[in-house]
N, C-alpha and C positions, 0 to 999 in steps of 0.2 A: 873353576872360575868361568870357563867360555859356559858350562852347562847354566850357571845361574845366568848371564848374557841371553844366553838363548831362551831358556824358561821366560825371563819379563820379558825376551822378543815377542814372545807367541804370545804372552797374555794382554801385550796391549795391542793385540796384533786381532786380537779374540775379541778386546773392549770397542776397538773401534768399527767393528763390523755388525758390533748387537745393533741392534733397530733403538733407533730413539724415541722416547717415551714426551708427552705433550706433561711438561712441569707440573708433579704435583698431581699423576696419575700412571694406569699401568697402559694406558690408550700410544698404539703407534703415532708417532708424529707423522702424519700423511697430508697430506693434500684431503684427500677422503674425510678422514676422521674431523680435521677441522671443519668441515663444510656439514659433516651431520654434526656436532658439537655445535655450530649455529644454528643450525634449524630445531636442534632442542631448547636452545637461549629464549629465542624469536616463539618456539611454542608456549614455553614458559611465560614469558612476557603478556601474550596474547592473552593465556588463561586469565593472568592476574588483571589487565584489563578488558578481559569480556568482549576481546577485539574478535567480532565470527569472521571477519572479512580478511584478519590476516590469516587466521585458522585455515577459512577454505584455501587460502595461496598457499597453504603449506603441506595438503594432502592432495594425494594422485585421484586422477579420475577414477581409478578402480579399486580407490579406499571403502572398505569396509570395517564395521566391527560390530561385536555381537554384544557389546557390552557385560559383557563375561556371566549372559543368560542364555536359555535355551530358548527364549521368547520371541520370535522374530519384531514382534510390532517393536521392541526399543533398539533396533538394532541401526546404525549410524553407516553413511552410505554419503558417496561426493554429491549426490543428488539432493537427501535431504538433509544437511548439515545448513545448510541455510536456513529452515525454518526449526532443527531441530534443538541448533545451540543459542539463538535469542532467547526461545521458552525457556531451555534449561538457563541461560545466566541470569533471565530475568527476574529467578527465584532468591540467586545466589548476593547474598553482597560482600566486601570485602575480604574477594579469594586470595590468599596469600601461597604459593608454590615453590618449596625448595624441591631441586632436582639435581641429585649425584651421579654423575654417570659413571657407572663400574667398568664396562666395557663395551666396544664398539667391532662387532665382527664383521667386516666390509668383505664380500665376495666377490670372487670373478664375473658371477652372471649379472652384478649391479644392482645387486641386494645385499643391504647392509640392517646388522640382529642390533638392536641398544639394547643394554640391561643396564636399569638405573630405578633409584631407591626415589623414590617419591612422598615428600612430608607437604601436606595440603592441610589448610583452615579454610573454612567460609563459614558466614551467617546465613541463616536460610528466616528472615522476619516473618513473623505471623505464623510460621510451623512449627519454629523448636527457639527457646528460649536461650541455649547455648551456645555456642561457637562450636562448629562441629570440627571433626582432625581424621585426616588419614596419614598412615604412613605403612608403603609396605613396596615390596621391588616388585617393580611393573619390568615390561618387555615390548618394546618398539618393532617395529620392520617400518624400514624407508626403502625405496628403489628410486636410480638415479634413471632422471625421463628427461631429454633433452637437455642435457648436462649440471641440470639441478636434482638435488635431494630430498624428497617428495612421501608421506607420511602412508603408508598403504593400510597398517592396522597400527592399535594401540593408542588411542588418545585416552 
């Protein structure tokens, strides 16, 4: 009798010390996690309205990306994202953005990995006749700069 006592002692002794999961995901409940969990919100939001000005608030000045080419001329940078994402949205029309985030690996040195599944629609008028669709898991890096969380690659 004391050993089964003692066995549910230890097991909710074990449940209470597991780290807590954000409702409805396998993400730590942190401080951290919610704070990049908004600024994926706020990116999402952006895309859908072609907002470039919250976009730049939400990427570090030493954001890069290569646009997953070898090409340098389309490769996206804090400097030209201002003139880089008017052109591009002014093609796009009605961007629709679901984004699932699978997980969130926030490090010591204040770099934090998102891995998250990305389902995108737009119209592109006068090029393609369709509604075009992406869906496929993309991969973030944010680093926390002045105690915000801040988009370094991956848009």
């Amino acid at each position: 009798m004391n050993v089964r006592l003692l066995l549910a002692s230890a097991v909710l002794l074990l449940a209470a010390c597991t780290p807590r999961n954000i409702p409805g995901t396998q993400i730590p409940d942190t401080e951290d996690s919610r704070a990049i969990l908004k600024v994926m919100e706020q990116y999402r939001t952006a895309v859908e309205a072609r907002d470039t000005k919250t976009l730049q608030q939400l990427v570090s000045k030493s954001f890069r990306d290569n646009a997953g080419t070898d090409d340098p001329e389309d490769d996206l940078t804090y400097d030209n994202l201002p003139q880089a994402l008017p052109a591009l949205f002014s093609r796009l029309e009605s961007p629709r953005v679901d984004l699932e985030v699978r997980q969130v690996d926030v490090r010591k040195n204040g770099v934090a990995t998102v891995i998250y599944y990305w389902n995108a629609s737009w119209r592109v008028p006068g090029l393609l006749d369709r509604p075009q669709r992406e869906s496929e898991l993309e991969q973030m890096v944010l680093q926390k700069e002045d105690g915000q969380w801040r988009i370094v690659t991956g848009l």
